[in-house]
Backbone as a ProteinNet text record, in pm:
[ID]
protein_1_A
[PRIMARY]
XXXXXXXXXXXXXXXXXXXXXXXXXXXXXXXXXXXXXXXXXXXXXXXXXXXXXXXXXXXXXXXXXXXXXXXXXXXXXXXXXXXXXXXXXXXXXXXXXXXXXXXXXXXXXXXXXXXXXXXXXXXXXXXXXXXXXXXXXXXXXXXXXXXXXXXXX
[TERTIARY]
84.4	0	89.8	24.8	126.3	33.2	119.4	63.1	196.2	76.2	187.5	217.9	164.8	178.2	106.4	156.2	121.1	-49.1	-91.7	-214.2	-317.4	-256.4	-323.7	-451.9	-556.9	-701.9	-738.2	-671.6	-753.8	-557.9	-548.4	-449.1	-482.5	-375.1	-438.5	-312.4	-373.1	-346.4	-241.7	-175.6	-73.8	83.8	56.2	185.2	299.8	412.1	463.3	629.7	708.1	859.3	956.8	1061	1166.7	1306.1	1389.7	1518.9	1654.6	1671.8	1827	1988.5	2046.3	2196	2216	2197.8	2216.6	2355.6	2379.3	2540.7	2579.4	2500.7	2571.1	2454.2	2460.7	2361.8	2441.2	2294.5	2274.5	2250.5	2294.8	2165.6	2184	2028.7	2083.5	1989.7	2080	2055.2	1968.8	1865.5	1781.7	1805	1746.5	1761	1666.6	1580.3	1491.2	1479.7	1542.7	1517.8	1616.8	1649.6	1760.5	1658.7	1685.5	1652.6	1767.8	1737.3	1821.7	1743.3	1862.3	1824.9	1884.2	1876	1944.4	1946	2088	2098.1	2154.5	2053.1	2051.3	2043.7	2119.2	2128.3	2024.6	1920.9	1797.1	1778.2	1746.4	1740.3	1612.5	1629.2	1548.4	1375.8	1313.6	1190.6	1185.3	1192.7	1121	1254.7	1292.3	1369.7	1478.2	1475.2	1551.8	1501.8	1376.3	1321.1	1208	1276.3	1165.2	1155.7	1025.3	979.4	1009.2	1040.3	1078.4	981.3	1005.5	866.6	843.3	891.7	929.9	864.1	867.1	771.9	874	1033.6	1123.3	1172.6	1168.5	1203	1345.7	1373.8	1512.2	1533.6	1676.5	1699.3	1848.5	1813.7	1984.6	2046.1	2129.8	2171.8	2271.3	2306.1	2370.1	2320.3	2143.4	2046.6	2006.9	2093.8	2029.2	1927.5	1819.2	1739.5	1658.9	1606.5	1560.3	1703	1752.6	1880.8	1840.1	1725.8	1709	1601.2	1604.2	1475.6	1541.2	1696.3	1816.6	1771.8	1719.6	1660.8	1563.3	1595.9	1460.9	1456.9	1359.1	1388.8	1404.7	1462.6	1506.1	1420	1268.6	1150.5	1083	1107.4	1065.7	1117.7	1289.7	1319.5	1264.9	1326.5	1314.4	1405.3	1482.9	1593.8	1585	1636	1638.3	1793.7	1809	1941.7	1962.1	2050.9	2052	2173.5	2117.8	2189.8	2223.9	2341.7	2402.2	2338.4	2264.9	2121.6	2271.8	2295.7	2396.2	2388.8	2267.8	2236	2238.2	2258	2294.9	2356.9	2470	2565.5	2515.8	2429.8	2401.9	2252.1	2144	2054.3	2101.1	2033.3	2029.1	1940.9	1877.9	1772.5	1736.7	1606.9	1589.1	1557.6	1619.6	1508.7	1489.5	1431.6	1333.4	1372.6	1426.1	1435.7	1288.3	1265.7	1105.9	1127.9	970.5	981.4	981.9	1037.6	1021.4	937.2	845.1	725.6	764.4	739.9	829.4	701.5	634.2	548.3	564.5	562.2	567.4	441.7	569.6	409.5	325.3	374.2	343.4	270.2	165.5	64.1	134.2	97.8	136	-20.1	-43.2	-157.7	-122.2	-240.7	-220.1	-109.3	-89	59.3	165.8	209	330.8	348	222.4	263	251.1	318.6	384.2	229.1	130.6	25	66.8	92.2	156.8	-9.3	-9.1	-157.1	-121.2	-223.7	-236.6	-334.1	-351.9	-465.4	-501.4	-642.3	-639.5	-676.4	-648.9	-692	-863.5	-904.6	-1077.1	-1136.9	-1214.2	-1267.1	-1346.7	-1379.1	-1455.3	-1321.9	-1302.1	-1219.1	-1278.6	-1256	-1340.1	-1263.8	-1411.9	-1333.9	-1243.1	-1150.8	-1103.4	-1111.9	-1072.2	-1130.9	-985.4	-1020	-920.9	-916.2	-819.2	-875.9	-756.6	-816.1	-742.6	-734.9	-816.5	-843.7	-721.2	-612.4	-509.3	-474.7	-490.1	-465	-302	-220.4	-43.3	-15.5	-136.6	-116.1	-161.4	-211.3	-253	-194.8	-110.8	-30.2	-122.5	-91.9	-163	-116.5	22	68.8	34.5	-96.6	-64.5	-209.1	-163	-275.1	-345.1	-466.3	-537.6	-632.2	-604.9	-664.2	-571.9	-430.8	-347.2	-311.4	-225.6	-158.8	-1.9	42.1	163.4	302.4	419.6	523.5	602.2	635	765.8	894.4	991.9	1124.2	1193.2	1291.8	1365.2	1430.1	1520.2	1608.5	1707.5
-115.8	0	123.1	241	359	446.5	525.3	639	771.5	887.8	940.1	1076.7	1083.8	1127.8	1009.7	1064.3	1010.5	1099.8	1179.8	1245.1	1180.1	1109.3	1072.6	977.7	1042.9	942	879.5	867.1	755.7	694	638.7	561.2	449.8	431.6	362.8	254.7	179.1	36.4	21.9	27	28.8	-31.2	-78.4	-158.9	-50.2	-26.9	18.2	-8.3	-78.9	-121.9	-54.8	-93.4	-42.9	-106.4	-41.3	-89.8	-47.8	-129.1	-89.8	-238.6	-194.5	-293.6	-315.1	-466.4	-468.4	-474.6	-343.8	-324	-404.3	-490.7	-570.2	-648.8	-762.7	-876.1	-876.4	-880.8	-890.4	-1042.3	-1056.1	-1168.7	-1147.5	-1118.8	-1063	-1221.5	-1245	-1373.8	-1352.5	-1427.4	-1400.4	-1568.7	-1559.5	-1678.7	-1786.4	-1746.3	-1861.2	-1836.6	-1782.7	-1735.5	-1678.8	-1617.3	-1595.8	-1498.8	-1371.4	-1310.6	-1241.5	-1222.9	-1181.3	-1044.7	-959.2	-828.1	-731.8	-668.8	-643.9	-467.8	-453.4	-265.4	-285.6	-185.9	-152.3	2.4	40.7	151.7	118.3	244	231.7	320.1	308	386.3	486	593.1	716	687.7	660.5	672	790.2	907.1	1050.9	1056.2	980.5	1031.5	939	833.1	740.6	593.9	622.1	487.4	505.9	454.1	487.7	345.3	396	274.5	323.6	233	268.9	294.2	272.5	244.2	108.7	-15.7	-148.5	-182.4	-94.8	-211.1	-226.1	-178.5	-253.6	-134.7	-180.4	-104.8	-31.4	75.4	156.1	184.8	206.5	227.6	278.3	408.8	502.5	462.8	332.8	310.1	437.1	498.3	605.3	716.2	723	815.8	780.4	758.3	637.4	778.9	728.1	795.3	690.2	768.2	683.4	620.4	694.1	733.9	663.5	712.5	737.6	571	502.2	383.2	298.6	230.8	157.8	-26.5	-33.2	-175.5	-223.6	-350	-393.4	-582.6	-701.4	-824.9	-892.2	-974.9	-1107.2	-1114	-1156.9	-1210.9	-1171.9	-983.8	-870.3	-863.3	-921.7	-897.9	-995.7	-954.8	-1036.3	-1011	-1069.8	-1107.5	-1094.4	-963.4	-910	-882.7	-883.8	-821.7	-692.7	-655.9	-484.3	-525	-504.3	-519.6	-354.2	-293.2	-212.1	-168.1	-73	-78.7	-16.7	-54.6	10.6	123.8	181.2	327.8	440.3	412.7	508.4	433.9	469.9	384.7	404.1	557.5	578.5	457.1	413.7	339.1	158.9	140.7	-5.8	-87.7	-195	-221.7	-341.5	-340.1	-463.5	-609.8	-705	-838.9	-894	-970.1	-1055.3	-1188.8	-1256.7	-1428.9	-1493.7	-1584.7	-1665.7	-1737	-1725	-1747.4	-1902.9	-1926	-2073.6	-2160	-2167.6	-2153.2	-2322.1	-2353	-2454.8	-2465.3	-2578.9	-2536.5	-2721.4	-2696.6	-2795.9	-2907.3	-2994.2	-3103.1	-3174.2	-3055.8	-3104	-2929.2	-2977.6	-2815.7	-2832.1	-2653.1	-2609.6	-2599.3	-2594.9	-2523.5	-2397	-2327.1	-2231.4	-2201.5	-2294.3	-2324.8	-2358.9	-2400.8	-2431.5	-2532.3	-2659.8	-2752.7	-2837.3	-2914.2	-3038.8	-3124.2	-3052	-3194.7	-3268.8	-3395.7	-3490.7	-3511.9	-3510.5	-3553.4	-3649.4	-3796.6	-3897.8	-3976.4	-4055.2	-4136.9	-4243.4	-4270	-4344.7	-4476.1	-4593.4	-4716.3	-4721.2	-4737.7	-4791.8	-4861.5	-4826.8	-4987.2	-5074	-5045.8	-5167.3	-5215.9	-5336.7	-5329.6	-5434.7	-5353.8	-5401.2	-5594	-5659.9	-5800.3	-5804.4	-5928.9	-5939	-6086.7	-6050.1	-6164.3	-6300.6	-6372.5	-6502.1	-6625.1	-6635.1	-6729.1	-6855.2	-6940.2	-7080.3	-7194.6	-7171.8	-7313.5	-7316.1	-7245.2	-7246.3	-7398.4	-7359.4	-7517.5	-7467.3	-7567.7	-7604.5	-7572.8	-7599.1	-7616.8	-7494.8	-7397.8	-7265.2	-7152.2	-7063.4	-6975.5	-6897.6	-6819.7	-6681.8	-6543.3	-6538.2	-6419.3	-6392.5	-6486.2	-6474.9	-6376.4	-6287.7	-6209.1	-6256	-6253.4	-6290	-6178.8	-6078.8	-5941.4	-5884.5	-5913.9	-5882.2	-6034.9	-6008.8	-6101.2	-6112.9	-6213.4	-6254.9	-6240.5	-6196.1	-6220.1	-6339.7	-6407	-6525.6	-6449.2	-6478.6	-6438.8	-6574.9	-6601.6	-6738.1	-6713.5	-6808.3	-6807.9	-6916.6
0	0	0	-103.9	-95.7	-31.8	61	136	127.2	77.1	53.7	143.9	282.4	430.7	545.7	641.9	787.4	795.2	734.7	740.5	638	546.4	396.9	480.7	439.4	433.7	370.4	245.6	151.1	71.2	137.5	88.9	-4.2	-134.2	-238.9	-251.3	-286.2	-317.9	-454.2	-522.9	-597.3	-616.8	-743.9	-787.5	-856.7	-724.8	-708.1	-744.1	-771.6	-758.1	-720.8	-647.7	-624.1	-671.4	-781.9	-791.7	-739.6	-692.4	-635.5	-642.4	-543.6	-542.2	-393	-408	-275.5	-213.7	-94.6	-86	48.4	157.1	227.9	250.9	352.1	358.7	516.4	590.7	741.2	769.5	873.7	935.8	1076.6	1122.7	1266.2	1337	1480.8	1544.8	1656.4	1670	1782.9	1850.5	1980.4	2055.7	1954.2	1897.7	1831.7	1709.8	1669.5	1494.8	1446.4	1316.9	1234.5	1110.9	1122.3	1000.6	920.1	811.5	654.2	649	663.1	653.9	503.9	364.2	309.2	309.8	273.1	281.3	138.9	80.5	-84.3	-127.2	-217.4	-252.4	-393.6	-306.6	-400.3	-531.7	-627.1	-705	-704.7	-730.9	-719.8	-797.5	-760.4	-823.7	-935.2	-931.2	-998.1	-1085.1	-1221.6	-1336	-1313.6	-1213.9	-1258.8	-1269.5	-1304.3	-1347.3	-1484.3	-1610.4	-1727.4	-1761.2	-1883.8	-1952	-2061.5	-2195	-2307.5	-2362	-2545.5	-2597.3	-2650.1	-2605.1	-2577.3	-2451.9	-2380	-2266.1	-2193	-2207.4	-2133.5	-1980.6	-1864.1	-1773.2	-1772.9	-1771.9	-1730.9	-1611.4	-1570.7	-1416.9	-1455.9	-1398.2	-1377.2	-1250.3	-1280.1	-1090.4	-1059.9	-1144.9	-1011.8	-968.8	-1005.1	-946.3	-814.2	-626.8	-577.7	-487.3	-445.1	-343.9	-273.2	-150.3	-36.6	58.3	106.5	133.9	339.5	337.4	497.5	515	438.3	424.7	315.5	337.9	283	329.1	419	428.5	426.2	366.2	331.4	425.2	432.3	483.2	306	352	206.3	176.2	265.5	203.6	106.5	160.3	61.7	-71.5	-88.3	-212.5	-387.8	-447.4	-598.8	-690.5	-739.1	-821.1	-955.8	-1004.6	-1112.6	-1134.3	-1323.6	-1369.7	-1430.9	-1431.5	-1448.3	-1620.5	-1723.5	-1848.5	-1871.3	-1948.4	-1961.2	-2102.2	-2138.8	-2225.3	-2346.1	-2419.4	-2560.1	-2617.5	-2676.1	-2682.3	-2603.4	-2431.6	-2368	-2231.4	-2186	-2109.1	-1931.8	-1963	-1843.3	-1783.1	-1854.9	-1821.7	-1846.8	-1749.5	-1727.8	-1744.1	-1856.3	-1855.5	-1781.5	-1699.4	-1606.7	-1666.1	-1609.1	-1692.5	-1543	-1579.1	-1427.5	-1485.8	-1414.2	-1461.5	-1458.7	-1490	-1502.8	-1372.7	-1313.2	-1175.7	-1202	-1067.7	-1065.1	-938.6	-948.9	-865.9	-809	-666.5	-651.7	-512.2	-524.3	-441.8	-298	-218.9	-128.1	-132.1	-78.9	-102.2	26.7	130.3	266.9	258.3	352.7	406.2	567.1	570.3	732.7	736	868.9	908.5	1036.6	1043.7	1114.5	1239.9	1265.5	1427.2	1354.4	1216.8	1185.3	1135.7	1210.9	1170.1	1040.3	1030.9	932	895.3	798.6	751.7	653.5	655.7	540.9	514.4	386.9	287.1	249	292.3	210.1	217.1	81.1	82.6	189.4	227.6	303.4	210.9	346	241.2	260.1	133	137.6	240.7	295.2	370.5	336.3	194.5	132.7	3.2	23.9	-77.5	-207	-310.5	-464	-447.9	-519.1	-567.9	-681.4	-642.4	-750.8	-789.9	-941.4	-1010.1	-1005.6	-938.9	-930.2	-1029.8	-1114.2	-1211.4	-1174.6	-1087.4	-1022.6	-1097.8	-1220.7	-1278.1	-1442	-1356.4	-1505.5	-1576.9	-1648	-1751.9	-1762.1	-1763.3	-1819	-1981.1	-2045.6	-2186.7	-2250.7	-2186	-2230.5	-2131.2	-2241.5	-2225.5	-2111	-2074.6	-1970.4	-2026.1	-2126.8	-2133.8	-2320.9	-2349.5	-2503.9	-2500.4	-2623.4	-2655.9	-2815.4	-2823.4	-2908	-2974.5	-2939	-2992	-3141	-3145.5	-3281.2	-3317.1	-3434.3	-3482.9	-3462.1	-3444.2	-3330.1	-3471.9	-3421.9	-3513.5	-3442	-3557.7	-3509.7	-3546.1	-3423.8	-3446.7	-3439.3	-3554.9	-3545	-3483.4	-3347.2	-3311	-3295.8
[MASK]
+++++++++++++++++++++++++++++++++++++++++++++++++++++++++++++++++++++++++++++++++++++++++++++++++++++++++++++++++++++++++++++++++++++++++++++++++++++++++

């Protein structure tokens, strides 16, 4: 959500981005946990971020602003490349790798925990068909639906 004062009443909902470089990687230690903290020199929203006429994002990394609001958590970030755009040395054009959506095959529920999903067994279980009365002289594995090739050997 963007708000653009501490007074704003109608704060609006908006897809917003921020590009920057991330210049060190935290991890600060708690007795029960471990968070990833990153400090990034952000790039300036207002004239250092265009769109072409391609559709393709620009970013002047040495426009940086947001100077005073440098961290962000890992969770928050997303992994983009900054290509050196050829027609002008000063912009950088963004690409986004294709996500790779990687999804677990165990559910948490609300406390954390571990639900393994699996089938249960039926409790009616279907018949099956038993055929006891095999004759010696007739194959079991011959099919009679095609026509059979002989291989000499």
């Amino acid at each position: 959500m963007q708000v653009s004062s501490s007074k704003d009443k109608n704060p609006v909902i908006g897809d917003m981005s921020f590009y920057g470089v991330i210049q060190k990687i935290w991890e600060l230690n708690s007795n029960t946990f471990n968070v990833l903290v990153f400090k990034c020199d952000w790039v300036q929203n207002s004239g250092g971020v265009r769109i072409d006429e391609l559709d393709y994002t620009l970013v002047d990394l040495n426009r940086v602003g947001h100077k005073s609001d440098s961290f962000i958590l890992a969770s928050q970030a997303k992994q983009v490349f900054y290509v050196e755009d050829p027609s002008d040395v000063r912009w950088s054009v963004v690409l986004t790798p294709p996500q790779r959506d990687f999804e677990d095959r165990y559910n948490d529920d609300e406390l954390g925990d571990t639900i393994l999903w699996c089938e249960g067994i039926p409790n009616d279980m279907p018949d099956v068909y038993l055929n006891n009365d095999l004759d010696e002289n007739v194959s079991t594995y011959l099919r009679l639906d095609c026509e059979g090739t002989w291989i000499p050997t």
